[in-house]
C-alpha atoms as one frame of an Amber mdcrd trajectory, in Angstrom:
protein
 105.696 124.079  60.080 108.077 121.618  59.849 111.143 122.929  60.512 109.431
 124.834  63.546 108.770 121.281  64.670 112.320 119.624  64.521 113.541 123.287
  66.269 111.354 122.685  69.069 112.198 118.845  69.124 115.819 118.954  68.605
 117.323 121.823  70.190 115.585 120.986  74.265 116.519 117.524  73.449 120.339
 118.416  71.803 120.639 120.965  75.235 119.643 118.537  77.401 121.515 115.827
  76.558 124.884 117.604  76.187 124.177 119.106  79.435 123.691 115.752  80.508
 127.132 114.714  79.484 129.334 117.660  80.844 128.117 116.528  84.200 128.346
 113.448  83.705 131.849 113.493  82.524 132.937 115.246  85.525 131.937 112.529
  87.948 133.001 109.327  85.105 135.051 108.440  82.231 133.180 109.696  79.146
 132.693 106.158  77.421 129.829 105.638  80.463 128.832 109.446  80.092 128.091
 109.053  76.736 126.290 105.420  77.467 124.223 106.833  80.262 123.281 109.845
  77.736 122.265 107.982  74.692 119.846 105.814  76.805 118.077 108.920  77.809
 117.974 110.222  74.526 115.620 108.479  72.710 112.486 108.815  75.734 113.380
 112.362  75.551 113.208 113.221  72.530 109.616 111.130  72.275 108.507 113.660
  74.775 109.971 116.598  73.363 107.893 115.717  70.210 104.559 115.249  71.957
 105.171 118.736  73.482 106.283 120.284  70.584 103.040 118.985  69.015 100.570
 120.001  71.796 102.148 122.806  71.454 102.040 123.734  67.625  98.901 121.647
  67.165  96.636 121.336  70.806  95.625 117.610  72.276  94.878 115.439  69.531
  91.387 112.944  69.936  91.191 109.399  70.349  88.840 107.362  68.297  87.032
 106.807  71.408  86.344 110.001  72.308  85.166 111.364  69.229  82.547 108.230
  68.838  81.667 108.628  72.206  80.846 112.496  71.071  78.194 110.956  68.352
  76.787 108.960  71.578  75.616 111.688  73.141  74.028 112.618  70.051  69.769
 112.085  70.167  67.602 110.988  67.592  68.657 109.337  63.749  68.969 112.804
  62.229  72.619 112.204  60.520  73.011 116.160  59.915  74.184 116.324  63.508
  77.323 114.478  62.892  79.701 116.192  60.737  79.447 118.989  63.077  80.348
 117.050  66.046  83.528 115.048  63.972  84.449 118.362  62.638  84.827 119.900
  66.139  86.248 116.840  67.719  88.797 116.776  65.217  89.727 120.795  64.738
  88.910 120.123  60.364  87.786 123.367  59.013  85.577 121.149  56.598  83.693
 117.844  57.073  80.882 116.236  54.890  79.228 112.889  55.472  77.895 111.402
  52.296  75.287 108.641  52.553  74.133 105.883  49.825  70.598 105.247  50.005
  69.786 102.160  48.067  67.331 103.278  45.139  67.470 106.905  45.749  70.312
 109.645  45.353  73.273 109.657  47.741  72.908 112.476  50.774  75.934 114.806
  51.523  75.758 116.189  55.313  77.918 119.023  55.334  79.884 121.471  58.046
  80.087 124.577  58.622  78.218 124.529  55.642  78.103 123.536  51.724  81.811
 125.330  51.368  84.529 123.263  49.782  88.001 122.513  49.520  90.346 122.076
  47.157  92.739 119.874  49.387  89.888 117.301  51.026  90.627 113.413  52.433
  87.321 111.310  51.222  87.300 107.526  53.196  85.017 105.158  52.697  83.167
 104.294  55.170  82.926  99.993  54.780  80.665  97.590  56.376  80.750  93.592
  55.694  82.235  94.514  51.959  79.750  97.114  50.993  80.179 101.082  50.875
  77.710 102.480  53.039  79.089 105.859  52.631  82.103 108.083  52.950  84.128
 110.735  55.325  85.469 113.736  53.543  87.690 116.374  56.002  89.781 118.975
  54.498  93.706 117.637  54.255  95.214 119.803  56.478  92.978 118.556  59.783
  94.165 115.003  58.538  98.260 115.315  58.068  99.505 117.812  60.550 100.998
 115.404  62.361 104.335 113.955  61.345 103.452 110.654  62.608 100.032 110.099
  60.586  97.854 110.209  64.110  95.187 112.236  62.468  94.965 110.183  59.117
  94.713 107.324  61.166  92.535 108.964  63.252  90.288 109.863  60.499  89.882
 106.092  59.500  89.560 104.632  62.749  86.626 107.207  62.632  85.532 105.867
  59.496  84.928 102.309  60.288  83.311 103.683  63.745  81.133 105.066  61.647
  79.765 102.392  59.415  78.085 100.654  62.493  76.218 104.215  62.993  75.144
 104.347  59.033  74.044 100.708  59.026  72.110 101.205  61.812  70.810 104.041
  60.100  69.817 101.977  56.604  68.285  99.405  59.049  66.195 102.359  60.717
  64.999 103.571  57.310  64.542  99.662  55.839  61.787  99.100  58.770  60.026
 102.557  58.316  59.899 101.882  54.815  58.313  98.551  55.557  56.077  99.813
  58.475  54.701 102.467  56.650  53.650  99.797  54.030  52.320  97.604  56.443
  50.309  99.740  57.750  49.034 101.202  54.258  48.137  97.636  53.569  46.262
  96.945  56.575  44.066 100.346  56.530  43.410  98.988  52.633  42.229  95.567
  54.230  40.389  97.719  57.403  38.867 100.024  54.958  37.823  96.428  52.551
  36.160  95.036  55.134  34.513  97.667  56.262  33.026  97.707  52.690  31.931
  94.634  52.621  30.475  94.098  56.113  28.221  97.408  55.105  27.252  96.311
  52.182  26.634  92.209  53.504  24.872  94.510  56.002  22.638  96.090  53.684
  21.999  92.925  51.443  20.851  91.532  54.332  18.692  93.840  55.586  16.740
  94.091  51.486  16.601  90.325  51.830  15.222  90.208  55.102  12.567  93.258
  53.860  11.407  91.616  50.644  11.122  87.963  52.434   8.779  89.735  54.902
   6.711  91.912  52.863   6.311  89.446  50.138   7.359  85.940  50.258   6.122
  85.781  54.060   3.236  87.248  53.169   1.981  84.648  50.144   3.282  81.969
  52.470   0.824  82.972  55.415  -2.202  83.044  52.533  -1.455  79.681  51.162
  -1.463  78.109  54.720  -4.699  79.957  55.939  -5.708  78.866  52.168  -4.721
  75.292  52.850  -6.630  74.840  56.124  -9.779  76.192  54.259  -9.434  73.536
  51.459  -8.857  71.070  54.351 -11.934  71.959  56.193 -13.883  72.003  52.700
 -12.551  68.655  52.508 -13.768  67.312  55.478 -16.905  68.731  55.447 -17.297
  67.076  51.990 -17.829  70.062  49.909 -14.999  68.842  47.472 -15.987  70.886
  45.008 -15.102  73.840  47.002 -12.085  71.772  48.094 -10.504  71.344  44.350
 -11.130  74.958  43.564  -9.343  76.266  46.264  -6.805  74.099  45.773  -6.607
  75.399  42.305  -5.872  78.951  43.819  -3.252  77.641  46.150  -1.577  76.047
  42.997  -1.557  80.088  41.530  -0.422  81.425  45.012   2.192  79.097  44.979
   3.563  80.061  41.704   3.176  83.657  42.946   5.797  82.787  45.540   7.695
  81.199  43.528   8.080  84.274  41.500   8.538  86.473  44.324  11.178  84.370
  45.694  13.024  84.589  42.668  12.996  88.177  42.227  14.022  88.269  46.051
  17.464  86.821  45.029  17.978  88.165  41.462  20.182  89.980  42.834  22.223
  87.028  43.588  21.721  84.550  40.548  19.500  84.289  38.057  18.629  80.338
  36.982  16.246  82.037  33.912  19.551  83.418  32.829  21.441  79.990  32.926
  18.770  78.322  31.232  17.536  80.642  28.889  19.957  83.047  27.389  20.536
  86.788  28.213  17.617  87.990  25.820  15.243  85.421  27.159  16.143  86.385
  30.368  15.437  90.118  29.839  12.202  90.026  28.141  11.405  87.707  30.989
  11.963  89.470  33.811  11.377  93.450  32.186   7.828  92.389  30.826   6.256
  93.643  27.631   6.727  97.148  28.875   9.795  97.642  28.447  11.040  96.506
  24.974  14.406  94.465  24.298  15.771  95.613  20.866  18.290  92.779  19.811
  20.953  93.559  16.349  23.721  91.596  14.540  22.938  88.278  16.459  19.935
  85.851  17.425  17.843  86.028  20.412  18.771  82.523  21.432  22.582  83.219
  21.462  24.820  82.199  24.533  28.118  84.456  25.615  30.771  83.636  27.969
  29.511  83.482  31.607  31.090  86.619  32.801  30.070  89.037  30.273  26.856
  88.046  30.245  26.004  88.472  33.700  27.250  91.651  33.669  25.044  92.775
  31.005  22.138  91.076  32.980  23.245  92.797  36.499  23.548  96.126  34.309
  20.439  96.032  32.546  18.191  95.034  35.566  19.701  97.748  37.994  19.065
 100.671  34.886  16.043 100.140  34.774  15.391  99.630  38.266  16.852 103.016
  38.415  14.345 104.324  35.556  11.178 102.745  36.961  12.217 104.405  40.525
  13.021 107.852  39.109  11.173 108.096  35.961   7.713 106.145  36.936   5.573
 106.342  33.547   8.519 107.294  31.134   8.934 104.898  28.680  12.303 102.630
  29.100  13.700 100.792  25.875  16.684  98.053  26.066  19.104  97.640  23.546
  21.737  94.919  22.988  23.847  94.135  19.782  27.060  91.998  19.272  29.810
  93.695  16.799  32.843  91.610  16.428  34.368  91.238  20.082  32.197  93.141
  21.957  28.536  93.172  23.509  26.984  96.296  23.355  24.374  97.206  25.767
  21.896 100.566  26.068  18.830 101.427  28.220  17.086 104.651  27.250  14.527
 106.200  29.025  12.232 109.849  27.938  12.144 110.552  31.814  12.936 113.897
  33.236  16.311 113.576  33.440  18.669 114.823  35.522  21.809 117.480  35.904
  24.927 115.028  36.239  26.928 117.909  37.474  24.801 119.040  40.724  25.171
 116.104  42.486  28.356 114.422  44.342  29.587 112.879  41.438  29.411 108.837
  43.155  26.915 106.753  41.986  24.937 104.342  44.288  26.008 101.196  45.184
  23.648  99.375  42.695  25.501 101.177  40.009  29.187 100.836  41.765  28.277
  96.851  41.538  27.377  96.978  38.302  30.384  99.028  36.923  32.427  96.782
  39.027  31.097  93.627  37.382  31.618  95.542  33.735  35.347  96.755  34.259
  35.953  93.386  35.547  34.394  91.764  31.907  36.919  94.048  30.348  34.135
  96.640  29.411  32.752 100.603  29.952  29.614 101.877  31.427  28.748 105.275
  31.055  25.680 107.398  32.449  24.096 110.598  30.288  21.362 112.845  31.372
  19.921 116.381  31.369  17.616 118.147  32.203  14.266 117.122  30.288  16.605
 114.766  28.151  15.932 111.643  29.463  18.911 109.415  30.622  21.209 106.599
  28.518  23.524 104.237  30.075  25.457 102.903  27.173  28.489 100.130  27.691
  29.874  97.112  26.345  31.826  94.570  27.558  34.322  92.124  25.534  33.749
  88.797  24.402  35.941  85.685  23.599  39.644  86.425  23.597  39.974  89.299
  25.896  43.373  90.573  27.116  44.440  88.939  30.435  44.337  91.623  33.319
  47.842  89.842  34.318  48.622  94.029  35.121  47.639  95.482  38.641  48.556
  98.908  36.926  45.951  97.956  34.012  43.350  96.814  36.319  43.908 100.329
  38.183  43.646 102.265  34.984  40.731 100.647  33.460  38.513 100.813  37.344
  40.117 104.752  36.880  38.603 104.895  33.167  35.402 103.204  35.154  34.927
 106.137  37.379  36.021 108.793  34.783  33.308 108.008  32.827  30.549 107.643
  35.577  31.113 111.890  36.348  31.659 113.179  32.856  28.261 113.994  31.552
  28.930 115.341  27.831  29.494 113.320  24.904  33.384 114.427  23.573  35.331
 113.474  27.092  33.266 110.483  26.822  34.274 109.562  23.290  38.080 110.317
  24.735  37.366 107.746  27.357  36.444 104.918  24.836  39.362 105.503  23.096
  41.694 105.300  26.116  39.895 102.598  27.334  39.996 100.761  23.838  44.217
 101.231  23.963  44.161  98.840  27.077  42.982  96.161  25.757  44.670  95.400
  22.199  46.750  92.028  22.894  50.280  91.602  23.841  52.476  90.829  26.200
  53.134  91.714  30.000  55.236  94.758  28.610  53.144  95.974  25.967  49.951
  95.937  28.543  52.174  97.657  31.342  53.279 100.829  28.286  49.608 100.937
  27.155  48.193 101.561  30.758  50.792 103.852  31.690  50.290 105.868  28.331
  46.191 105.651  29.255  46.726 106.830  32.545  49.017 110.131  31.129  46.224
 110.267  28.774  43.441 110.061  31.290  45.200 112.553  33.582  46.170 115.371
  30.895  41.917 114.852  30.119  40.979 115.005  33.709  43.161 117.975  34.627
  42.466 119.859  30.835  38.516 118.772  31.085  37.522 118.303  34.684  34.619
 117.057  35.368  31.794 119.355  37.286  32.500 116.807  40.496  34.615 114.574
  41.795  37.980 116.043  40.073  39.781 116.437  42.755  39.070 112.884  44.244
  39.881 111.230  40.474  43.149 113.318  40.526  44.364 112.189  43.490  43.150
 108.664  42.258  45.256 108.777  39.464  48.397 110.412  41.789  48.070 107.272
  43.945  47.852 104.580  40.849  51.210 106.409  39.411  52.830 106.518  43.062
  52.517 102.977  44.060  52.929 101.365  41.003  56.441  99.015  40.327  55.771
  97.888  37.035  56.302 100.691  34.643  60.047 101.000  36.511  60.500  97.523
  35.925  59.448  97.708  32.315  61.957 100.479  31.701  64.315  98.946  33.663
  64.900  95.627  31.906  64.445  98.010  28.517  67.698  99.704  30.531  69.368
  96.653  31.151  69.210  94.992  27.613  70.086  98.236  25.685  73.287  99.055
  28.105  74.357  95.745  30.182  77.090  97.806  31.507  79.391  94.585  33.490
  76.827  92.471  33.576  77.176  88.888  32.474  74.420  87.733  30.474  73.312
  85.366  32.918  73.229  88.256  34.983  71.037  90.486  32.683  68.474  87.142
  32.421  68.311  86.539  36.076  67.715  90.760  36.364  65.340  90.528  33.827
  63.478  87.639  35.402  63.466  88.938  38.807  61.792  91.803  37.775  58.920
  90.159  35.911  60.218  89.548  32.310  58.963  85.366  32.713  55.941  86.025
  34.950  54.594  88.686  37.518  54.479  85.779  40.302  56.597  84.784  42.739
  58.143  81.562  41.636  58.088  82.890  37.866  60.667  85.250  38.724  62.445
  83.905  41.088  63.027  80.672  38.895  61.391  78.292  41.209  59.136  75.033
  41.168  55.447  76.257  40.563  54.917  74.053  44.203  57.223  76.051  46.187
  56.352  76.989  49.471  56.474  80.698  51.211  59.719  79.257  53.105  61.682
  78.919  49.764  60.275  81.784  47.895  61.401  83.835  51.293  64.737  82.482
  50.569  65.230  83.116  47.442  64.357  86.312  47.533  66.880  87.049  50.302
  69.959  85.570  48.080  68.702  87.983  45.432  68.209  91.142  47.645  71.758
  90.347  49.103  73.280  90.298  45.619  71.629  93.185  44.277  72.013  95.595
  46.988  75.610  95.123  47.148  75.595  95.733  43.115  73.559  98.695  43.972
  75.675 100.515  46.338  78.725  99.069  45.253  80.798 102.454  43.607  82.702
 100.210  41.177  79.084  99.432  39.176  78.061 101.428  36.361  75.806 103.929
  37.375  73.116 102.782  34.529  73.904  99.586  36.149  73.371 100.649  39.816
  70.194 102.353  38.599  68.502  99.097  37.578  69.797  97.109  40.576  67.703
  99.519  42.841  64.974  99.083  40.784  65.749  94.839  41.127  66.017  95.347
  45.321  62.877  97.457  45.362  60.802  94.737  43.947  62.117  91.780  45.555
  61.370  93.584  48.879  57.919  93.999  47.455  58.302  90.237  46.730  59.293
  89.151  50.611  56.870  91.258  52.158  53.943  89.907  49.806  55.183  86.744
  50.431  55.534  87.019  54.857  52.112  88.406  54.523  50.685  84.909  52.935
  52.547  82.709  55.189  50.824  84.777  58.285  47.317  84.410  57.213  45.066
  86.679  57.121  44.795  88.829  59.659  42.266  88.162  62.681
C-alpha cells in the first residue's frame, strides 16, 4: 500500500515539475527555472498526496462530523454508538466499553461480538478518571501515512467522555430517583397505616365512651339531682343512701374508664406488677399460673408491657371466639427470658384456611414482642383448642444496632404467626435464638444474614399453607436492599488483601463503611454535634476519593471491588442525610 502511495505521489509530482522546467528553461536561464520549479514543488506534491489518499483510501472524517453523527442520535441507549463511529470512520470493528461504578464494565460492540487480533483500545478520560475506552480494529486507525486517523480516533475519544459522563450522571439520578421514590411510597404507605389505625382507635374510643362511660355518667347526674331533691325535701335518710349508690356508680366509671384506655396504659400495671395486674384485670376466671419467680416481681418496662398487651389481647381473642371455654395464663422467668402462654379448650380453629394475617390486635402485639427482642406464636386445630406461647428477653438484651436484624427477627415474627405445626415452629426458635447471642456490629450483621438463609431454605422447603408467597418475597426484599452484609464482607476483603492501600487508607475504608459505628458522624470521623451541612460534606470528599479508586484501572481489582462497595454506602449516607435536613415531608 505503500509503495502504491509514493507511485501515485511522486511520479504526477516528478512529471510535472520536470515538465515545468523544460518550459521554463526555454523562456530563462535555468538557475530561475529551477527556482521557480522548486517553489511549486512542495504545494504540489501536498496535493498530489491528498489525492493519492482520497483516492486509495475515500474522504477521511473530521472530529466534528463524526460527534455531530452521535448528535443526531435519540435517547441514552449507548448501543447506538459504535455503529455510528464505526461507519463514520470506515473500521471494520468498533466496541465501546463502559465502567459502571459498583457493577461490571459494559462492552457495546459493532457489527457484532467479532474480534480482532490487530485492535487500537483509547481511553476515554474525563477530569483524571477513566470513564471508559474506544477499541477500532488497527487498520481503520493507521492507513494514513500522516497519523490523521489515529488522531482522529483520539480526538473521538475525548469527544466522547463528555457523552459517557453525561451518561453516569443520567444513571446516578435514576438510581437516586428510583430510591426516592421507594422511600416516599414506604412513608405514603406508613402513614396510611397509621391514620387507619388512629382512625380506628378513635372510633373504639369514641364507642366504649358512649356506650359505657357516658352512660354511668348520665345515671350518676339523674342520681345526683334525686339525692338533691331528697335533700331538700328533708328526707336525708333517703339522701345519704343514694348518695351511697352514687359513691358505687362512680367507682363503676371509674372502672369503665380504665378499661376504655387499657389499651393505651395501664397505671395497675405501673403500680402493681405484671401478675397483679393480670389477675386484676382477667378476674378469678381465668387463672394466672406464675413459675421460677414471685408474684410481686418487677421486669424492665418494655418487656413487661408487652407481656401485658399480649396477654390481654389473647384472651380477648378467647373470650370473643371461644365464649364458655375455659382460658388459663401462664408466665415463668428462666434465666433471660419471660415466658408467657394462654391456653384455651375452645373449638379451635384450622390455621391454614384462612389468609394467613392476623388482626391488628395481634399485629400490635407481635410488634410490641419482636420489638422486646422476643417470639409469639399462635397454635390451633380443629377441636384442639388454641395456645399462643412467646417470650420476650430480659436484662442484657442484644442492641438491635442492625436494620438487617431488626428485618429478620419482624420476618421470624411473621413466619411464625402462619406456621401452624409444632417442628417449623421449633426451627423458628432456634433461628430466632441465633440473633440474639451478644457481639459486635459484625457478628449481629453474619448471624442475621445466616437466619435469614436459614429462614428462607425453611420457608421455601416447608411453606406454610398461606402467605408463602408474600413471606418469600419478604425475605427477597430484606436480602435486596440490605448494605450491611456487603459491607461486612467488604472490610473482611479489605483487611485480608489491602492490595495498595495505605493503612490509613484501609482504617478510613473500614470506618466509612461502619466498622466504628453505623451512624453518620461515626463513620465519617466527625464531632457527635455535627450538623447535616458537614456530614453532606464529608461524605462528598469521600465519594470523590473512592469513585476515582473505583474506576481507576491502575487499582487492584479486589481493591476496586471494595471501593464500590465504600461509594455505594456513602451515597446511601448523603441521601439519608439531604432527606433530614429537608424535613419531613408535608
Amino acid at each position: 500500500m505503500t509503495v502504491v502511495f509514493r507511485l501515485l505521489t511522486v511520479v504526477p509530482v516528478a512529471i510535472l515539475g520536470g515538465g515545468l522546467f523544460l518550459l521554463l528553461h526555454t523562456m530563462i536561464a535555468a538557475p530561475f527555472a529551477a527556482v521557480a520549479v522548486a517553489i511549486l514543488v512542495n504545494p504540489a506534491s501536498v496535493r498530489a498526496e491528498r489525492y493519492a489518499e482520497r483516492l486509495l483510501h475515500g474522504r477521511r472524517p473530521s472530529p466534528y462530523t463524526v460527534l455531530a453523527g452521535l448528535g443526531t442520535l435519540t435517547g441514552t441507549d449507548l448501543a447506538q454508538v459504535p455503529e455510528t463511529l464505526g461507519r463514520a470512520l470506515g473500521a471494520r470493528l468498533c466496541r465501546l466499553t463502559v465502567h459502571r461504578p459498583g457493577l461490571p464494565d459494559r462492552t457495546y460492540a459493532w457489527p457484532g461480538p467479532a474480534s480482532a487480533d490487530a485492535v487500537l483500545t483509547l481511553p476515554i478520560v474525563r477530569g483524571g478518571e477513566q470513564l471508559g475506552s474506544i477499541t477500532v480494529d488497527r487498520a481503520s486507525a493507521a492507513d494514513a501515512t500522516d497519523g490523521h486517523r489515529r488522531r482522529l480516533v483520539q480526538d473521538v475519544a475525548d469527544g466522547l467522555a463528555a457523552v459517557l459522563a453525561a451518561h453516569r450522571l443520567g444513571i446516578d439520578l435514576e438510581r437516586q430517583l428510583r430510591a426516592v421514590r421507594a422511600h416516599a411510597a414506604g412513608i405514603a404507605g406508613s402513614r396510611r397505616r397509621l391514620v387507619a389505625e388512629m382512625d380506628a382507635e378513635r372510633r373504639r374510643i369514641e364507642r366504649d365512651l358512649h356506650d359505657g362511660a357516658q352512660h354511668h355518667l348520665v345515671s350518676l347526674r339523674l342520681a345526683l339531682g334525686l339525692a338533691e331533691h331528697q335533700a331538700g325535701i328533708g328526707r336525708l335518710d333517703d339522701a345519704v343512701t343514694a348518695l351511697d349508690r352514687i359513691a358505687a356508680r362512680i367507682d363503676d366509671a371509674e372502672a369503665i374508664l380504665a378499661r376504655t384506655v387499657s389499651g393505651m396504659t395501664s397505671p395497675v400495671l405501673a403500680q402493681r406488677g405484671l401478675v397483679a395486674a393480670l389477675r386484676a384485670e382477667l378476674g378469678a376466671g381465668v387463672p394466672v399460673e406464675v413459675t421460677g419467680m414471685d408474684d410481686g416481681r418487677r421486669f424492665p418496662a418494655e418487656p413487661e408491657s408487652a407481656v401485658w398487651f399480649c396477654c390481654l389481647e389473647a384472651v380477648g381473642n378467647a373470650r370473643k371466639h371461644a365464649p364458655g371455654a375455659s382460658i388459663r395464663v401462664t408466665l415463668a422467668c428462666t434465666g433471660a427470658r419471660l415466658t408467657f402462654g394462654i391456653h384455651d379448650d375452645g373449638p379451635g380453629w384450622d390455621t391454614t384456611a384462612g389468609t394467613g394475617s392476623p388482626g391488628r390486635g395481634m399485629r400490635n402485639v407481635m410488634a410490641r414482642v419482636t420489638a422486646a427482642g422476643g417470639l409469639v406464636t399462635v397454635r390451633s386445630a380443629p377441636g384442639e383448642g388454641t395456645r399462643v406461647d412467646g417470650w420476650v428477653a430480659l436484662g442484657d438484651a442484644p442492641p438491635d444496632d442492625s436494620p438487617l436484624a431488626g428485618a429478620v427477627r419482624a420476618a421470624v415474627q411473621q413466619a411464625a404467626s402462619l406456621y401452624g405445626d409444632a417442628e417449623p415452629v421449633e426451627r423458628l426458635r432456634r433461628i430466632r435464638a441465633g440473633l440474639d447471642q451478644p457481639g459486635t456490629r459484625r457478628d449481629a450483621v453474619l448471624a442475621a444474614w445466616s437466619a435469614l438463609g436459614a429462614l428462607d431454605e425453611l420457608v421455601r422447603d416447608d411453606p406454610p399453607g398461606s402467605g408463602a408467597q408474600h413471606l418469600r418475597h419478604r425475605l427477597d426484599r430484606i436480602r435486596a436492599e440490605s448494605r450491611e452484609y456487603a459491607e461486612v464482607t467488604a472490610i473482611d476483603e479489605l483487611r485480608s488483601d489491602p492490595g495498595d492501600l495505605s493503612p490509613a487508607d484501609v482504617a478510613t475504608a473500614a470506618r466509612l463503611l461502619g466498622d466504628a459505628g453505623p451512624d453518620p458522624v461515626h463513620r465519617l470521623g466527625l464531632e457527635p454535634d455535627a450538623g447535616p451541612a458537614q456530614i453532606a460534606d464529608a461524605v462528598s470528599r469521600a465519594l470523590t476519593v473512592w469513585r476515582a479508586r473505583a474506576s481507576h484501572p491502575g487499582t487492584a481489582r479486589s481493591v476496586r471491588r471494595v471501593a464500590a462497595t465504600v461509594v455505594r454506602s456513602c451515597e446511601h449516607l448523603l441521601l439519608t442525610t439531604d432527606r433530614r435536613d429537608a424535613g419531613p415531608l408535608g
